[in-house]
PDB file of N, CA, C and O in Angstrom:
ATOM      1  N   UNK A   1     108.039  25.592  84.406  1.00  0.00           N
ATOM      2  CA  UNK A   1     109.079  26.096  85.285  1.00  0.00           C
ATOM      3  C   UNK A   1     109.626  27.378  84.666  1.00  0.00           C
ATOM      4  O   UNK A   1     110.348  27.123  83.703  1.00  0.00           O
ATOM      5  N   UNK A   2     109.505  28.634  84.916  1.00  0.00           N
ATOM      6  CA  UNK A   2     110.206  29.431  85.068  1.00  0.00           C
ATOM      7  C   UNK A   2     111.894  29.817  84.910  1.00  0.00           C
ATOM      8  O   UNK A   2     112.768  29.504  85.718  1.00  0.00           O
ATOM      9  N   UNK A   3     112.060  30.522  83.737  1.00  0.00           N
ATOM     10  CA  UNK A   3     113.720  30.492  83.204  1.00  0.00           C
ATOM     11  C   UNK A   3     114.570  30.870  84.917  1.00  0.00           C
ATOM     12  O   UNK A   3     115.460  30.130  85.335  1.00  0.00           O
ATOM     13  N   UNK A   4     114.174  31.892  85.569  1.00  0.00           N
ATOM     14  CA  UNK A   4     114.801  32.475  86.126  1.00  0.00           C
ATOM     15  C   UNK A   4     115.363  31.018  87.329  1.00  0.00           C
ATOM     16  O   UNK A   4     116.549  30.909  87.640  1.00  0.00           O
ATOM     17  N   UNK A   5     114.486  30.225  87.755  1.00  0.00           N
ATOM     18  CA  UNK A   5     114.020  28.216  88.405  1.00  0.00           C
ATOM     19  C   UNK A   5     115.264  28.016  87.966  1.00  0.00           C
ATOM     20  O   UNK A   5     116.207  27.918  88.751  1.00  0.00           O
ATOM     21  N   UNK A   6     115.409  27.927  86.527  1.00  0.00           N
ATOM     22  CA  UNK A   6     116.056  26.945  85.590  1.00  0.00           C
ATOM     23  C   UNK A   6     117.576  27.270  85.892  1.00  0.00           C
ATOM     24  O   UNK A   6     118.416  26.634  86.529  1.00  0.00           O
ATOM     25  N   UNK A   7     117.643  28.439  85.237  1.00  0.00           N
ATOM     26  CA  UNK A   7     118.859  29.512  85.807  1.00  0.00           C
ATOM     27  C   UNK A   7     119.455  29.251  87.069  1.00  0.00           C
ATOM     28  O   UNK A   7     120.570  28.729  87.106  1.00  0.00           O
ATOM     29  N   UNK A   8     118.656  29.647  88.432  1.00  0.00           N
ATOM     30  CA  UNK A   8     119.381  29.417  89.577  1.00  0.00           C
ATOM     31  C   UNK A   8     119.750  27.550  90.385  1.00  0.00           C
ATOM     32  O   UNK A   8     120.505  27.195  91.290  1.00  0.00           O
ATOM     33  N   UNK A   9     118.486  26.555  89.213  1.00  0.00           N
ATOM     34  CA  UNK A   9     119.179  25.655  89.595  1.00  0.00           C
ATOM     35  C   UNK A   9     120.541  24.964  88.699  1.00  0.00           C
ATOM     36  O   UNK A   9     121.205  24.092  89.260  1.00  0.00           O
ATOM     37  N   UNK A  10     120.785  25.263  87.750  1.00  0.00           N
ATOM     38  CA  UNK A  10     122.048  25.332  87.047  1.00  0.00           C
ATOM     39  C   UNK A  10     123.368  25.931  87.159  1.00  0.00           C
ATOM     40  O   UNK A  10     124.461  25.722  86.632  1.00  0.00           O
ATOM     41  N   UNK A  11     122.875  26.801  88.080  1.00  0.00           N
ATOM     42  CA  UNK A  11     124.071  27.769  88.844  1.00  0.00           C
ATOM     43  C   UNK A  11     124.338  27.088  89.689  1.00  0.00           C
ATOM     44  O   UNK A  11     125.495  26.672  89.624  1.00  0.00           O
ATOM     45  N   UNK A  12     123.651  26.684  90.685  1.00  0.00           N
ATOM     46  CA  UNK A  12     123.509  26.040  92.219  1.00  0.00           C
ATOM     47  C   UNK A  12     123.936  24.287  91.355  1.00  0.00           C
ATOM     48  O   UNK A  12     124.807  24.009  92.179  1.00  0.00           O
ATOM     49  N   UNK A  13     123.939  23.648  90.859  1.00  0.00           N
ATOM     50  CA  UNK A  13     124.520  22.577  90.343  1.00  0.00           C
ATOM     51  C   UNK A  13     125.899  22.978  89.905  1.00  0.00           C
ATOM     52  O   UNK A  13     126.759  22.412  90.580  1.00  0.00           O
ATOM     53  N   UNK A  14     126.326  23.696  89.080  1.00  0.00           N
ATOM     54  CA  UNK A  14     127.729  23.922  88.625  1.00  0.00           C
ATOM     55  C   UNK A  14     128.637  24.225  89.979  1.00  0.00           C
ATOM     56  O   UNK A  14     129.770  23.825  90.249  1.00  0.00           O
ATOM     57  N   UNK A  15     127.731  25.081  90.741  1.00  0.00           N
ATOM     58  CA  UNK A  15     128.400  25.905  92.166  1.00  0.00           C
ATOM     59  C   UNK A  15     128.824  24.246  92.835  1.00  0.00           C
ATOM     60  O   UNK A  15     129.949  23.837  92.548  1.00  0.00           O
ATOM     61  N   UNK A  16     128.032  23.455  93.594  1.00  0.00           N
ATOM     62  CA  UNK A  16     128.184  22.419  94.126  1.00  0.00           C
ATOM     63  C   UNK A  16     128.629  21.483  93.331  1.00  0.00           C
ATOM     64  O   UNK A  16     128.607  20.432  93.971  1.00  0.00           O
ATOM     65  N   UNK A  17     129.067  21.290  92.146  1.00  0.00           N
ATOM     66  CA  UNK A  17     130.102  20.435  90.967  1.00  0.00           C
ATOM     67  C   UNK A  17     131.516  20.897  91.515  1.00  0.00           C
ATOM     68  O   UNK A  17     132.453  20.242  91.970  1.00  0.00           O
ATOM     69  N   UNK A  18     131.332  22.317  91.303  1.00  0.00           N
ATOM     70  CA  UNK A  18     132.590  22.958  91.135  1.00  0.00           C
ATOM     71  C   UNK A  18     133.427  23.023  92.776  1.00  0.00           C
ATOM     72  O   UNK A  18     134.642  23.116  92.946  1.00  0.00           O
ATOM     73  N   UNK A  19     132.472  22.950  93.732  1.00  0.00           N
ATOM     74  CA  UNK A  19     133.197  23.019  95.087  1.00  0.00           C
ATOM     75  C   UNK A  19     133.155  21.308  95.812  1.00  0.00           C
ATOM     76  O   UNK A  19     133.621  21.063  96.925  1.00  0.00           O
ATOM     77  N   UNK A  20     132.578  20.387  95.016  1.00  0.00           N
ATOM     78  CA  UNK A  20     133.259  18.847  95.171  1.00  0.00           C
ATOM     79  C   UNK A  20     134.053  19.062  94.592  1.00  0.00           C
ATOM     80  O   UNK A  20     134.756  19.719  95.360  1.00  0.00           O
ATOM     81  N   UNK A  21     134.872  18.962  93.111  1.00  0.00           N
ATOM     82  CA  UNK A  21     135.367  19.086  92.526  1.00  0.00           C
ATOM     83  C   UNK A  21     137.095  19.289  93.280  1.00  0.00           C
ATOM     84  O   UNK A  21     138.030  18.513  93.478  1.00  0.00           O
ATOM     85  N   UNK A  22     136.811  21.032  93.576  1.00  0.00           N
ATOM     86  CA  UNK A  22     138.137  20.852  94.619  1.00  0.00           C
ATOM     87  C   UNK A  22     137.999  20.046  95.939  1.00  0.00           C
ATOM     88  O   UNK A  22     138.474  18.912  95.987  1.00  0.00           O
ATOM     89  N   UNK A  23     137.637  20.355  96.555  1.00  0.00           N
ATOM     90  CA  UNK A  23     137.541  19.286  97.220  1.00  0.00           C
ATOM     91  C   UNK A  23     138.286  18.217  97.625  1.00  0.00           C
ATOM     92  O   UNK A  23     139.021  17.940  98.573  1.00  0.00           O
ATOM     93  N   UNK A  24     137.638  17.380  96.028  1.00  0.00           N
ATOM     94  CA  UNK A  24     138.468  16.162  96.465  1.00  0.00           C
ATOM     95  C   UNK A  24     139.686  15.860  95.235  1.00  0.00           C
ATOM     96  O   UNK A  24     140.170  14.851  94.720  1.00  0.00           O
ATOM     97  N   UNK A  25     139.892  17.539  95.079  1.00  0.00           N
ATOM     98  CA  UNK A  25     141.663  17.389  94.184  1.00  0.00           C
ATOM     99  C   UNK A  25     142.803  17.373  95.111  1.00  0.00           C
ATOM    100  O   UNK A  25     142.565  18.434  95.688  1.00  0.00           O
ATOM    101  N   UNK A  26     143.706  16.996  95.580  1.00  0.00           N
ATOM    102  CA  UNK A  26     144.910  16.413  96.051  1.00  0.00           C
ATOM    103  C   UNK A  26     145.363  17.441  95.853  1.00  0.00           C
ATOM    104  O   UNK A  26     145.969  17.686  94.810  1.00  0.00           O
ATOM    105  N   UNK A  27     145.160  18.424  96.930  1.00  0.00           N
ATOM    106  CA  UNK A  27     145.911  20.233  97.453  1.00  0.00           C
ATOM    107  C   UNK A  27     145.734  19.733  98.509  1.00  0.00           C
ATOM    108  O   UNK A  27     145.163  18.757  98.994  1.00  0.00           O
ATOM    109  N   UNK A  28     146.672  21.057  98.975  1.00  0.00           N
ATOM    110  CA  UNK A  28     147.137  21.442 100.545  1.00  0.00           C
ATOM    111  C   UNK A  28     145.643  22.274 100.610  1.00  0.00           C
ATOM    112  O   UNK A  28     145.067  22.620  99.578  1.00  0.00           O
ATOM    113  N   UNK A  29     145.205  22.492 101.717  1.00  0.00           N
ATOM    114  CA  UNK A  29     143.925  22.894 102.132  1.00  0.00           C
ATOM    115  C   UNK A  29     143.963  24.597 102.188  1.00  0.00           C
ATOM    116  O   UNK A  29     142.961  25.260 102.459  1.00  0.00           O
ATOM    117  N   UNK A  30     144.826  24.979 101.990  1.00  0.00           N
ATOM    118  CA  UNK A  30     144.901  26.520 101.692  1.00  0.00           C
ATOM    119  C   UNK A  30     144.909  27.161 100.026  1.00  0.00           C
ATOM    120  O   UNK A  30     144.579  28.228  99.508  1.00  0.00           O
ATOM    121  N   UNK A  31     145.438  25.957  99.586  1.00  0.00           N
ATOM    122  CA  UNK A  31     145.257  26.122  97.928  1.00  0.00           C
ATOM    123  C   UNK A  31     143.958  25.685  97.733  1.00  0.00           C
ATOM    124  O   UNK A  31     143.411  26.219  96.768  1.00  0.00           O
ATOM    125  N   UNK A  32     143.123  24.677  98.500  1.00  0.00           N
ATOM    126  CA  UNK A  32     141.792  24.237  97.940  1.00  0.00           C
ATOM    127  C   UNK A  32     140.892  25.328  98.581  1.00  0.00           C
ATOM    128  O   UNK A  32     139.913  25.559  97.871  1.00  0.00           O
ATOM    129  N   UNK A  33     140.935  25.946  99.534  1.00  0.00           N
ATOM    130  CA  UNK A  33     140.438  27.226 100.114  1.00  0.00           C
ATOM    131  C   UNK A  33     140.280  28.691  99.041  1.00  0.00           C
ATOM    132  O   UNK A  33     139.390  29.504  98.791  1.00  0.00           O
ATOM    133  N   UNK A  34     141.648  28.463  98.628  1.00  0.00           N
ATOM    134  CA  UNK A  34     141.453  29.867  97.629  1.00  0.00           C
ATOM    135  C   UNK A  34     140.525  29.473  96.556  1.00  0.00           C
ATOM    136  O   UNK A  34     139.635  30.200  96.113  1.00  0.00           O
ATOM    137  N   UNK A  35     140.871  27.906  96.049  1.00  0.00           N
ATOM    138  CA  UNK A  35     139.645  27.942  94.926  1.00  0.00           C
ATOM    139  C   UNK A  35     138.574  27.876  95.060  1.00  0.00           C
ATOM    140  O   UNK A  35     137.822  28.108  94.114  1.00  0.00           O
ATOM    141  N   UNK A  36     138.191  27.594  96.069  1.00  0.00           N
ATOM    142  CA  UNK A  36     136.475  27.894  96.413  1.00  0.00           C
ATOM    143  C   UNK A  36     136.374  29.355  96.700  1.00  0.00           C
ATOM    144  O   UNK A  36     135.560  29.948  95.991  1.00  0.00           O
ATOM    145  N   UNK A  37     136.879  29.913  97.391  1.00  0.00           N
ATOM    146  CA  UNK A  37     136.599  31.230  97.816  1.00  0.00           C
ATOM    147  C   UNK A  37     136.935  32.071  96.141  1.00  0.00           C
ATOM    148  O   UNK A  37     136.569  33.233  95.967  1.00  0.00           O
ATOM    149  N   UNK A  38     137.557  31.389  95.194  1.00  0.00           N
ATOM    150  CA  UNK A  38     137.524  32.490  93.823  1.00  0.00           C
ATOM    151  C   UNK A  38     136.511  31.749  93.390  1.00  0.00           C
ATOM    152  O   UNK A  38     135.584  32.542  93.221  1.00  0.00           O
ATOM    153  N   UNK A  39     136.088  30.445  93.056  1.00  0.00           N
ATOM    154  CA  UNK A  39     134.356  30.016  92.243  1.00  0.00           C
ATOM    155  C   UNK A  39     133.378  30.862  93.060  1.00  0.00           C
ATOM    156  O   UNK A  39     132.314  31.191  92.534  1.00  0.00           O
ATOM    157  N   UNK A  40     133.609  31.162  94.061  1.00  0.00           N
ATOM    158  CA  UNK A  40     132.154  31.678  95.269  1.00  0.00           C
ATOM    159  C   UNK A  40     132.273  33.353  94.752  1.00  0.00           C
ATOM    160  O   UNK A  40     131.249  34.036  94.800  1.00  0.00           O
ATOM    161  N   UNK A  41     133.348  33.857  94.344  1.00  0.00           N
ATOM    162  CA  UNK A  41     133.336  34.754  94.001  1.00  0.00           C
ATOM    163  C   UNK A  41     132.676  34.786  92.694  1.00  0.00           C
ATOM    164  O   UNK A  41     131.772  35.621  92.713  1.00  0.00           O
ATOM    165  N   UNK A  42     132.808  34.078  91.354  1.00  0.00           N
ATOM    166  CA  UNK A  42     132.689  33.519  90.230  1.00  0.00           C
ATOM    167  C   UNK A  42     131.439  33.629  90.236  1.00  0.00           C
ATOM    168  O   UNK A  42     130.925  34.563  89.620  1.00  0.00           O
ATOM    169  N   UNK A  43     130.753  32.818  90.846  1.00  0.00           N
ATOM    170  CA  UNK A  43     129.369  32.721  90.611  1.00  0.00           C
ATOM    171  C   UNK A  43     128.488  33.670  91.330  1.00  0.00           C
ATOM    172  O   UNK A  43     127.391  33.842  90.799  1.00  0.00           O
ATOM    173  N   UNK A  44     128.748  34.378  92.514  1.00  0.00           N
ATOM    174  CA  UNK A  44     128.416  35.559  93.042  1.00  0.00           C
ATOM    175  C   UNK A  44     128.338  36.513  91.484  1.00  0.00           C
ATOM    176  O   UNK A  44     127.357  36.509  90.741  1.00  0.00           O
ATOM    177  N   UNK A  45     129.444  37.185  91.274  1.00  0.00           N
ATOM    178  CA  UNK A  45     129.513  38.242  89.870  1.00  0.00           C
ATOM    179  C   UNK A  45     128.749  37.693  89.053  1.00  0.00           C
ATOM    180  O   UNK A  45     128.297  38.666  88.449  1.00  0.00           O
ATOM    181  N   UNK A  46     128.136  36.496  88.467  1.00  0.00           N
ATOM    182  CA  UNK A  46     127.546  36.006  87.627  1.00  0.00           C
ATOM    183  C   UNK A  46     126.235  36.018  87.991  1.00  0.00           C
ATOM    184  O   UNK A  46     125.494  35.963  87.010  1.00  0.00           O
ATOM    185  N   UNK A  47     125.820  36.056  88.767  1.00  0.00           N
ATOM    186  CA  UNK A  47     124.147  35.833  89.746  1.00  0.00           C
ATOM    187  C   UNK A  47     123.834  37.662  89.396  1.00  0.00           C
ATOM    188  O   UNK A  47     122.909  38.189  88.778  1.00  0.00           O
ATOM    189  N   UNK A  48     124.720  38.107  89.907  1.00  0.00           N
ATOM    190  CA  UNK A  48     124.559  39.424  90.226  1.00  0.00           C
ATOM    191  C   UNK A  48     124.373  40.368  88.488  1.00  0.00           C
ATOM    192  O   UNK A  48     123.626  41.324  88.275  1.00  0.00           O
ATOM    193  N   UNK A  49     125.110  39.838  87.709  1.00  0.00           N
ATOM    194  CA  UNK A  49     124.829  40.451  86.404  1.00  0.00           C
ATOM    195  C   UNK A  49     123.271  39.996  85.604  1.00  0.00           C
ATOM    196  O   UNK A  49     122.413  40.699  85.070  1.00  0.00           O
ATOM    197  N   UNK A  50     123.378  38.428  85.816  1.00  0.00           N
ATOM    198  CA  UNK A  50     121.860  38.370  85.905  1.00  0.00           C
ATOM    199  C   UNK A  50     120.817  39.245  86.187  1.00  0.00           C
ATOM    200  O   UNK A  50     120.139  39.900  85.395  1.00  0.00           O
ATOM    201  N   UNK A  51     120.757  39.182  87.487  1.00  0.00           N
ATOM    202  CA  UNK A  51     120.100  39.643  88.527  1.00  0.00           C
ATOM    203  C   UNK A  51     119.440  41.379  88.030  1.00  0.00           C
ATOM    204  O   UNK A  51     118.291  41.804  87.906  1.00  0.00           O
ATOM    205  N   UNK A  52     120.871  42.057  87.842  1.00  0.00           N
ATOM    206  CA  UNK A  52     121.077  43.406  87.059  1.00  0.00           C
ATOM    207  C   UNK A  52     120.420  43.699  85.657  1.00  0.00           C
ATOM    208  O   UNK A  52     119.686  44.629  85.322  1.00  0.00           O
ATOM    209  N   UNK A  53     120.892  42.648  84.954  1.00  0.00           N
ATOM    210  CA  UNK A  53     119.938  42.688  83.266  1.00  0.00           C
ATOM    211  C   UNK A  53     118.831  42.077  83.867  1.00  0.00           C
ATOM    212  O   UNK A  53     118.403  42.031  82.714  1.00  0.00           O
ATOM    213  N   UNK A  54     118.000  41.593  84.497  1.00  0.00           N
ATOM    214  CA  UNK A  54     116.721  41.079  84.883  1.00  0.00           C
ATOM    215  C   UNK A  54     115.695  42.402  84.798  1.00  0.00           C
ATOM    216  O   UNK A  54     114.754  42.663  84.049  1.00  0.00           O
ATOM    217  N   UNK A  55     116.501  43.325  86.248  1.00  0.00           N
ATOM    218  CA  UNK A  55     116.274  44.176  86.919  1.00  0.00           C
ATOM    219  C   UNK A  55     115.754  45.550  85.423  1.00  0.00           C
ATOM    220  O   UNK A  55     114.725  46.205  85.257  1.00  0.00           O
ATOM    221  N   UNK A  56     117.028  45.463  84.646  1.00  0.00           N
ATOM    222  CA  UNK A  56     117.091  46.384  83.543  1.00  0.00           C
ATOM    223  C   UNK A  56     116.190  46.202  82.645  1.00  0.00           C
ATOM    224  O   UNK A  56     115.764  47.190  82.046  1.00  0.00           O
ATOM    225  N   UNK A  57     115.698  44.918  82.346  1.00  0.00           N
ATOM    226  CA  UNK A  57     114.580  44.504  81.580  1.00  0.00           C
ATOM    227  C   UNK A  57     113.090  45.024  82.091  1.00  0.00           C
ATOM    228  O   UNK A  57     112.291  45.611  81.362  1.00  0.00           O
ATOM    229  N   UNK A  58     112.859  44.676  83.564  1.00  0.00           N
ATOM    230  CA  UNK A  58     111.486  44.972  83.915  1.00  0.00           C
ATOM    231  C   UNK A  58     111.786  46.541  83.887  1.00  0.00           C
ATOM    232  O   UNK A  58     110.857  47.220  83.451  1.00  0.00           O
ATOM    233  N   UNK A  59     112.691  47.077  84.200  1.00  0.00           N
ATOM    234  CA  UNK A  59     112.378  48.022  84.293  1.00  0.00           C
ATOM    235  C   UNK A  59     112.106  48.676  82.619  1.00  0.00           C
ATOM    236  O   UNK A  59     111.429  49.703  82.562  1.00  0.00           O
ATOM    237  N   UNK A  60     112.296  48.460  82.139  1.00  0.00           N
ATOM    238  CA  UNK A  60     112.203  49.179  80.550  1.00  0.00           C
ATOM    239  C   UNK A  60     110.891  48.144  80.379  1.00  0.00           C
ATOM    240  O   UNK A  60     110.010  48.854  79.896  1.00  0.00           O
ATOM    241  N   UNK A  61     110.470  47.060  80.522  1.00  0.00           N
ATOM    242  CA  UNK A  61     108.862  46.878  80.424  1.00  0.00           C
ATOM    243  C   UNK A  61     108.245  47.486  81.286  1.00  0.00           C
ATOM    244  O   UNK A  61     107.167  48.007  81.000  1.00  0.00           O
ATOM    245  N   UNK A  62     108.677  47.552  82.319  1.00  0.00           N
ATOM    246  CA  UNK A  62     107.310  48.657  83.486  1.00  0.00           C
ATOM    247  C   UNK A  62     107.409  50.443  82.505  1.00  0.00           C
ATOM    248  O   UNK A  62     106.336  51.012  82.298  1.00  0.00           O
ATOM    249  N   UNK A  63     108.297  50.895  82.174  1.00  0.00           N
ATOM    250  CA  UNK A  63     108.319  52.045  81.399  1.00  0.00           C
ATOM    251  C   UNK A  63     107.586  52.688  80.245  1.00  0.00           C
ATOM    252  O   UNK A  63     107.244  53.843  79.991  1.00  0.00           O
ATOM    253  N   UNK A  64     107.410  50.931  79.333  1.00  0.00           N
ATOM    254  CA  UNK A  64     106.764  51.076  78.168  1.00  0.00           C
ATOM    255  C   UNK A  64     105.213  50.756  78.457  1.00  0.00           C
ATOM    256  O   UNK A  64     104.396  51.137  77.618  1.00  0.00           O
ATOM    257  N   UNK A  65     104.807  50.131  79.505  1.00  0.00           N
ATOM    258  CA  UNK A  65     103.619  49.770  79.948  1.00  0.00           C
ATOM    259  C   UNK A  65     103.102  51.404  80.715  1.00  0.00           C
ATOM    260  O   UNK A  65     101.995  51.923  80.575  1.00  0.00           O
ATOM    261  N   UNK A  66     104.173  51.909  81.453  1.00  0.00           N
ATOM    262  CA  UNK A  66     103.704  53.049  81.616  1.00  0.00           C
ATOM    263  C   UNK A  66     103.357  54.139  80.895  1.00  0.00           C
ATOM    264  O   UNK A  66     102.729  55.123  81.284  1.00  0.00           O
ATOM    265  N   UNK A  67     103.803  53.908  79.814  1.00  0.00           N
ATOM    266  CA  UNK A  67     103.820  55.460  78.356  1.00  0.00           C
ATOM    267  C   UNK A  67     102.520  54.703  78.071  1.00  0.00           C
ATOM    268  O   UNK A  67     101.526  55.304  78.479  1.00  0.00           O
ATOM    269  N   UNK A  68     102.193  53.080  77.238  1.00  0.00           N
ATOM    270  CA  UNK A  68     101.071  53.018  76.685  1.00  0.00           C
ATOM    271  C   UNK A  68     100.064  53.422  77.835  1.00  0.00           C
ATOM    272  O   UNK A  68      99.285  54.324  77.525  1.00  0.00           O
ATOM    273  N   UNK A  69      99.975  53.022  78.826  1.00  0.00           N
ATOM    274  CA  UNK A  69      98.997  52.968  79.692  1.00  0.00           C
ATOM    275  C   UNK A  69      98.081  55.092  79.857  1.00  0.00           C
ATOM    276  O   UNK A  69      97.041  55.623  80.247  1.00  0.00           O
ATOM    277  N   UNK A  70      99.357  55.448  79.270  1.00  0.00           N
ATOM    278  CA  UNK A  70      99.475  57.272  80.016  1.00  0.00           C
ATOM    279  C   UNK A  70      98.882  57.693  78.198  1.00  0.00           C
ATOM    280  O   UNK A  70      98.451  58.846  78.167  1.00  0.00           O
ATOM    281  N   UNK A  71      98.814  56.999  76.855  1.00  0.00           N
ATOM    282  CA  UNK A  71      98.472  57.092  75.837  1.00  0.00           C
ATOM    283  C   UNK A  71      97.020  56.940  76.110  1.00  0.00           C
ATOM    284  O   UNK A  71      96.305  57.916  75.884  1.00  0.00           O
ATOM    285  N   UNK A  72      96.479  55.825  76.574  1.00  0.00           N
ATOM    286  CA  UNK A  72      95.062  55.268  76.429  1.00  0.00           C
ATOM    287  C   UNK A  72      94.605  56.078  77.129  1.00  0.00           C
ATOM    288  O   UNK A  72      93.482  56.437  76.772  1.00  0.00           O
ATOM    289  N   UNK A  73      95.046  56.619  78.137  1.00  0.00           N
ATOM    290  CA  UNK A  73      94.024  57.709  79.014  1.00  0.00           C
ATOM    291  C   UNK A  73      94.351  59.114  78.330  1.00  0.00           C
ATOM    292  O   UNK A  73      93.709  59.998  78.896  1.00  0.00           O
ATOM    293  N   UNK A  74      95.151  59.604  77.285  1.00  0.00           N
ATOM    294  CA  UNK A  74      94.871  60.356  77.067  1.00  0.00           C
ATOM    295  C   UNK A  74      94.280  60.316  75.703  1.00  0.00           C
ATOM    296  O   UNK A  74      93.848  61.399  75.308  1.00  0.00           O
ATOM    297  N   UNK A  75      94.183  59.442  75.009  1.00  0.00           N
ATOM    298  CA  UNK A  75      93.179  59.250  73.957  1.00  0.00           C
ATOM    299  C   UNK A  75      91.646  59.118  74.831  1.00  0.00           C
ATOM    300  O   UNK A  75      90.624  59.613  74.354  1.00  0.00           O
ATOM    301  N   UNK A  76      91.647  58.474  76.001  1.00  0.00           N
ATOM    302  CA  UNK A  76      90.397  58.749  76.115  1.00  0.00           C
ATOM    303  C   UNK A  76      89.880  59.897  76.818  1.00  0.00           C
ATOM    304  O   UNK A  76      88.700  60.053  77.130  1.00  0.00           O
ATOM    305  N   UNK A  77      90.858  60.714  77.057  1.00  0.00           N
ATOM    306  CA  UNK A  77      90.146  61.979  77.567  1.00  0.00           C
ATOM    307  C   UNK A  77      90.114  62.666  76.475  1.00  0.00           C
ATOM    308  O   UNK A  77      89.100  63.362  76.414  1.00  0.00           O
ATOM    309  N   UNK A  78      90.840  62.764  75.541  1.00  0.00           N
ATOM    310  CA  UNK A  78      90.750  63.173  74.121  1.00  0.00           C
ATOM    311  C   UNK A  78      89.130  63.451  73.609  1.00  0.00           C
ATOM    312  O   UNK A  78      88.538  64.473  73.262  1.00  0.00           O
ATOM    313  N   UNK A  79      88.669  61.826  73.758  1.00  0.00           N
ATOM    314  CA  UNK A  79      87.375  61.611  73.242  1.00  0.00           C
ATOM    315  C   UNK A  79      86.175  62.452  74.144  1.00  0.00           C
ATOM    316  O   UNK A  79      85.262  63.237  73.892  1.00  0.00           O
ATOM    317  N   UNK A  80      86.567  62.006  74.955  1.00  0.00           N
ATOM    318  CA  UNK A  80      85.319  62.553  76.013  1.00  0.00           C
ATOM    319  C   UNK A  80      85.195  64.086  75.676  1.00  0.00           C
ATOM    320  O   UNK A  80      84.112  64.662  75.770  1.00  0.00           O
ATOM    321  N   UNK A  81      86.507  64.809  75.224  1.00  0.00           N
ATOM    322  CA  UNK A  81      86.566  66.088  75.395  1.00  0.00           C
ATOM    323  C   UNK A  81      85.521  66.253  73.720  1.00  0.00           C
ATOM    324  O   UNK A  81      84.395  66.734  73.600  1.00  0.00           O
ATOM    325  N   UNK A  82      86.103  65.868  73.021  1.00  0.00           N
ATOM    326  CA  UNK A  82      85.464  65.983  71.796  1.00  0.00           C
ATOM    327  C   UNK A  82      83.918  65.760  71.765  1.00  0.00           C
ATOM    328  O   UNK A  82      83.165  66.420  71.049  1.00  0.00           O
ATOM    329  N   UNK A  83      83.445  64.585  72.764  1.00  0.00           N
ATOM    330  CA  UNK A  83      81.806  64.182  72.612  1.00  0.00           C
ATOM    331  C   UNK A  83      81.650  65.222  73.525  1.00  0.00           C
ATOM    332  O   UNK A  83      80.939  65.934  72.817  1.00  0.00           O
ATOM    333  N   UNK A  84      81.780  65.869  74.594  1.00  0.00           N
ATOM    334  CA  UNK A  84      81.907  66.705  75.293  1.00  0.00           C
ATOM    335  C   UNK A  84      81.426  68.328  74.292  1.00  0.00           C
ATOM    336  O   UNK A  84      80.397  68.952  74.551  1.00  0.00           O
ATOM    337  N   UNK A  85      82.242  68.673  73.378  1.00  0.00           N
ATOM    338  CA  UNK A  85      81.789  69.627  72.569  1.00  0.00           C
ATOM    339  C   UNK A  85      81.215  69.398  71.443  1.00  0.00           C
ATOM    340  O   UNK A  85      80.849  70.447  70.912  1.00  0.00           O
ATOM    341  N   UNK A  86      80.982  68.471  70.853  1.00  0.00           N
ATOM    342  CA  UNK A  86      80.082  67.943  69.793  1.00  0.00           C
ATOM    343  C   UNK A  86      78.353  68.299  70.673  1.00  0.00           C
ATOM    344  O   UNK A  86      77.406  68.869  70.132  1.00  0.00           O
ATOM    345  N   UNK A  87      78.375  67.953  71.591  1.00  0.00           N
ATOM    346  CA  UNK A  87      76.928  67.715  72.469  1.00  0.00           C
ATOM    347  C   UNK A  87      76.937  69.114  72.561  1.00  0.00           C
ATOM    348  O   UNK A  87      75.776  69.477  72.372  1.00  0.00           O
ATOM    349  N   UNK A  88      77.729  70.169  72.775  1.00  0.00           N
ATOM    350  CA  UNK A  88      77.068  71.423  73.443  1.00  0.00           C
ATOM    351  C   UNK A  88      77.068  72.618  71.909  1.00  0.00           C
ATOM    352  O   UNK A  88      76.613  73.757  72.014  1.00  0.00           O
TER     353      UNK A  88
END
């Protein structure tokens, strides 16, 4: 299973803990309203920073995959150029 699996079902468990939770605490239904609507906020900002360093990660591996990848082709045009004038 996949961290990122693991991650959103641990979120999605705390999220649905946390909105039984109020629920069934003994408020007036406008006080149990705000606290769901601030956890929904809560875990929204939290998904989303994830989401962001995820995003920030591939992107700095797609970057470094792109420099090696842009190395090997120019080592191998390197070569070619060299057997290239060695032969003539």
């Amino acid at each position: 299973m996949s961290a990122g699996k693991v991650l959103l079902g641990v979120l999605a468990g705390a999220a649905a803990g946390a909105i039984l939770g109020v629920l069934f605490a003994p408020e007036k239904g406008t006080e149990t309203r705000r606290k769901i609507a601030e956890k929904g906020e809560d875990y929204v900002d939290t998904v989303k920073e994830k989401f962001n360093g995820l995003i920030d990660d591939l992107s700095k591996k797609m970057d470094n995959i792109q420099a090696r990848a842009n190395k090997v082709a120019d080592d191998a045009k390197s070569k070619v150029e060299e057997m290239k004038s060695s032969t003539n």
